[in-house]
RODO-2510 file (C-alpha; in nm, 4 decimals, decimal comma):
residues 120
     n   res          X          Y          Z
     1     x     7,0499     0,8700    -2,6447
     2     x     6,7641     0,8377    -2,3620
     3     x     6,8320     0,6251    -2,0882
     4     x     6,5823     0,3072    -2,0548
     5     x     6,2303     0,3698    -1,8544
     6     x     6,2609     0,2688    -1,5086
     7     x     6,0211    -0,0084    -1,3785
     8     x     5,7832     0,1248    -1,1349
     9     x     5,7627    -0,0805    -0,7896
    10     x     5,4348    -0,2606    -0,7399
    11     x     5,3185    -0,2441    -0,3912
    12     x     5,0428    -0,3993    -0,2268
    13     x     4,9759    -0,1208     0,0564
    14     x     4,7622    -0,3518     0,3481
    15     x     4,5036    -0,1404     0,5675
    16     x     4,4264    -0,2623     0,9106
    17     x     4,0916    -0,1435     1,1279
    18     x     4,2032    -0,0782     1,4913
    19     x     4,0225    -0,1725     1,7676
    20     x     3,9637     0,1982     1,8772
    21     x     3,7396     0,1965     1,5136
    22     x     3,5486    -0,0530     1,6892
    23     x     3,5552     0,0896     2,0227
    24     x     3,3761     0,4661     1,9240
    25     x     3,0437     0,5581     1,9655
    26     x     2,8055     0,4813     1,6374
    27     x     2,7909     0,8882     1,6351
    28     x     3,1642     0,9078     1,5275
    29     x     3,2026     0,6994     1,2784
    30     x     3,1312     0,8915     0,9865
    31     x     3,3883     1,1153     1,0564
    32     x     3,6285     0,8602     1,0898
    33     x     3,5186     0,6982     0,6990
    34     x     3,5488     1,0533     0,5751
    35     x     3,9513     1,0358     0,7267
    36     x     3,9431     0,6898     0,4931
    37     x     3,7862     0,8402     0,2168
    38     x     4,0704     1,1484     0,2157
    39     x     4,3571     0,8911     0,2686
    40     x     4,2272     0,7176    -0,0253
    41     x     4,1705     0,9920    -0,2672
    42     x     4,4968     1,1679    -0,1559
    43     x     4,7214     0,8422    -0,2421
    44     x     4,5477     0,8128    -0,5544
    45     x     4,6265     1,2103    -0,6438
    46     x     5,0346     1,1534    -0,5507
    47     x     5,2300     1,1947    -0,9014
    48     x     5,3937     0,8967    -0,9462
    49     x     5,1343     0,6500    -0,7836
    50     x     4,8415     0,4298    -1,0025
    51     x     4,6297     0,2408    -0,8245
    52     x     4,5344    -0,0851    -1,0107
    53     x     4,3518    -0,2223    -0,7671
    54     x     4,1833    -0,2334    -0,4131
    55     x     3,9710    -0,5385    -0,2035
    56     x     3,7923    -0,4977     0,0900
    57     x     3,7705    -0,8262     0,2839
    58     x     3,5019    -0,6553     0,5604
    59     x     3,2476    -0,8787     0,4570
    60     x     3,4343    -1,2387     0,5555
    61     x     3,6878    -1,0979     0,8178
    62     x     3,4928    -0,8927     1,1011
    63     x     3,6622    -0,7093     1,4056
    64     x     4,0145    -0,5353     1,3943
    65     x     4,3066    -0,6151     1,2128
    66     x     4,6392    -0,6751     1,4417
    67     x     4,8373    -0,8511     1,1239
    68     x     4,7292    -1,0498     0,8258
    69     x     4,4947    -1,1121     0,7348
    70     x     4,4251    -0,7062     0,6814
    71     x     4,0869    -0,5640     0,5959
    72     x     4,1687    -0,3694     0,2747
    73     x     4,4403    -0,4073    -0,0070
    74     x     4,5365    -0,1330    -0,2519
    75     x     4,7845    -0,2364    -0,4859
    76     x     4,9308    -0,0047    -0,6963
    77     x     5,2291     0,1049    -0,9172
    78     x     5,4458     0,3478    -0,7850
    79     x     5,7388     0,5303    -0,9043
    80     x     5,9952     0,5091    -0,6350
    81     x     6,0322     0,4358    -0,2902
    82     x     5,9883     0,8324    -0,1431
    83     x     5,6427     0,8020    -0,2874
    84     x     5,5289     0,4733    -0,0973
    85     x     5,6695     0,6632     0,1976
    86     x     5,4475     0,9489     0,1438
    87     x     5,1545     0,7351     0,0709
    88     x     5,2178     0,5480     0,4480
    89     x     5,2662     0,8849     0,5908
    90     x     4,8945     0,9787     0,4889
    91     x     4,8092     0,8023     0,8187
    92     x     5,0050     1,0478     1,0138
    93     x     4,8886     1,3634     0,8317
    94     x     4,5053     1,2912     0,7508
    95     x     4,2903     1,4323     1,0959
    96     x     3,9517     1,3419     1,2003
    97     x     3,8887     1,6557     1,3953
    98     x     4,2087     1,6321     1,6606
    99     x     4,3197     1,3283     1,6227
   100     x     4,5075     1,1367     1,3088
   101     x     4,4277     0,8024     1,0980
   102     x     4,6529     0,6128     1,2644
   103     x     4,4543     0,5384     1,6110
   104     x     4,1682     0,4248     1,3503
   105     x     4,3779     0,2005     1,0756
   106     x     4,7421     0,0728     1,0621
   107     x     4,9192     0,0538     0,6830
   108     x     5,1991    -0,2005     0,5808
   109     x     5,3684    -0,1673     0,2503
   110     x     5,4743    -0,4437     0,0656
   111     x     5,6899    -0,3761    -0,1932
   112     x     5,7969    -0,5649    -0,5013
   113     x     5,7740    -0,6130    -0,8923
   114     x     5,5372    -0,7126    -1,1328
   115     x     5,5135    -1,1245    -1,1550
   116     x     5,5825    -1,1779    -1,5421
   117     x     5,4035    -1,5633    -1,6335
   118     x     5,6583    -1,7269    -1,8592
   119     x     5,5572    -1,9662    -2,1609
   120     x     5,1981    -1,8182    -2,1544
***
């Protein structure tokens, strides 16, 4: 007998742009959209973790993000809770040269389940 499948969690992960983004030299900011570009594709690549959707709201909300509303959403479907962690911790571990993520972008997770429409 096999035990029932396990719902994954959806989670709406919300990216904030820091000030210090804002604050660097035009000269440094490449490097700091290639640290983006590896956060991305490295939460994408974590087993247990689909992406299902992103927005980037850059083009009607300019200037840093302190709280909501953020400047990108990635939602996704994720298999347990250890795995949101590790997709959070990517702002820790991804570098742009000696520093990490985190003094460029902030990440909230908001964790939940999938909104089923009744009588549709």
């Amino acid at each position: 007998m096999s035990l029932p499948q396990k719902e994954p969690l959806r989670v709406l992960f919300c990216i904030g742009v820091t000030q210090q983004f804002f604050d660097l030299p035009e000269d440094r900011i490449g490097a700091v959209w290639k640290g983006y570009g590896e956060m991305m594709s490295a939460l994408a690549a974590l087993p247990g973790l689909t992406i299902l959707g992103t927005m980037d709201d850059d083009r009607t909300m300019v200037g840093a993000s302190a709280s909501w509303p953020w400047t990108v959403y990635i939602m996704a479907d994720v298999a347990d809770l250890d795995t949101v962690v590790a997709g959070c911790n990517l702002f820790r571990t991804v570098k742009i040269g000696d520093e990490r993520l985190w003094k460029y972008g902030k990440v909230e997770a908001r964790i939940g389940r999938a909104l089923i429409i009744q009588g549709g």
